[in-house]
N, C-alpha and C positions, 0 to 999 in steps of 0.2 A: 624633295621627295619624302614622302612618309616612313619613318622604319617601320619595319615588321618583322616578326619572325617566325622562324619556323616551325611544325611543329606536326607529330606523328597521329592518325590514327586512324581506327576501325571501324568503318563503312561494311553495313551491308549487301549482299550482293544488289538486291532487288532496290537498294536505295543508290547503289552507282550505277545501275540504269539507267535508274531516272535524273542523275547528275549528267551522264551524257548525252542524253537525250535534250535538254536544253543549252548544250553547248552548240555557241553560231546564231543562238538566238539573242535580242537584247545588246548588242555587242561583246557576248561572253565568249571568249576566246580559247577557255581550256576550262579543264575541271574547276582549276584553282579559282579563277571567276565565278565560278559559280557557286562553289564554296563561301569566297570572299563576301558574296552578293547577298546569299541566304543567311551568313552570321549578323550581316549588315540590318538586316531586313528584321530578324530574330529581335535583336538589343533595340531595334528603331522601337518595335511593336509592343514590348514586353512592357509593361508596369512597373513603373519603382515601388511606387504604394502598395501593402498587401492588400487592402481594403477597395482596389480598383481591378477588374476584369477586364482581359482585351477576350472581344471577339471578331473575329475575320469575316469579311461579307464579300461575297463575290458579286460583283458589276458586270454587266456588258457593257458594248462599247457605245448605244444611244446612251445609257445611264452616264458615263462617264465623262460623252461630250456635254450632254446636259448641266454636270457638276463643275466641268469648267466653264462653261457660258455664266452657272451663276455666281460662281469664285468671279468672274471678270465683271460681271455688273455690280455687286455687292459685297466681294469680298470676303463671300462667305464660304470656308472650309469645307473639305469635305467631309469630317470629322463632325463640324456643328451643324449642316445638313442632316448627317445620320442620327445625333443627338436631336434633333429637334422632330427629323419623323419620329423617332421610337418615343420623345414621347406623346405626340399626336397620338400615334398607335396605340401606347397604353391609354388616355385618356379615352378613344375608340372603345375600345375593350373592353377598359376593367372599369371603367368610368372616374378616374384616377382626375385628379381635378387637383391644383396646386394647392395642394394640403399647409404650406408654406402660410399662405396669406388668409385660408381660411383660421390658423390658430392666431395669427396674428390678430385676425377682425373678431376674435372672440376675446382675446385677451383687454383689449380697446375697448370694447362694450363694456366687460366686467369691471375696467379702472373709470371706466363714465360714471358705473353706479356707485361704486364704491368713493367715489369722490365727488359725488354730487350735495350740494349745501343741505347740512340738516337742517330741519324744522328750530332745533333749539341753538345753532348757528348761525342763525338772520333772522335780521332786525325787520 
């Protein structure tokens, strides 16, 4: 069994409503589950990085069976699914186009000229 301890505090009213309100759902048996579940859920979500943002997306439950049909043929996350629409969606958009390999293919050209045989280098 896991230790844990214990530990006091102050909940608002209108937010222990809404803790009992999802108790009996989920298998949550009492507040403390539901407590335990949402701090779980918090630290799973949150970013170590400062430099990286979580944002939360609500699913329904076609989208969700869809995400694991294609986790079970491909392997693919649901995480890199999201990543990969949003940035379809930006390239949609903003016309946002992998800036990556377009410096890369200019840097490439510029060292072809630059290193191409001068005239008073060949014979």
């Amino acid at each position: 069994m896991v230790a844990s301890q214990m530990t006091s505090m102050r909940v608002p009213e209108d937010h222990m409503l809404l803790l009992d309100q999802r108790v009996g759902f989920d298998g949550m048996r009492n507040r403390s589950d539901v407590i335990r579940a949402a701090i779980a859920l918090y630290l799973e979500s949150t970013p170590t990085n400062a430099d990286v943002r979580t944002v939360k997306v609500d699913i329904g439950t076609q989208t969700r069976f869809q995400l694991a049909e294609l986790n079970e043929l491909y392997g693919t996350s649901e995480a890199e699914a999201l990543h990969a629409g949003l940035d379809l969606y930006l390239i949609q958009k903003l016309g946002v186009t992998d800036s990556i390999s377009k410096v890369l293919d200019a840097r490439v050209q510029k060292f072809r000229v630059e290193t191409r045989a001068h005239e008073d280098h060949t014979e």
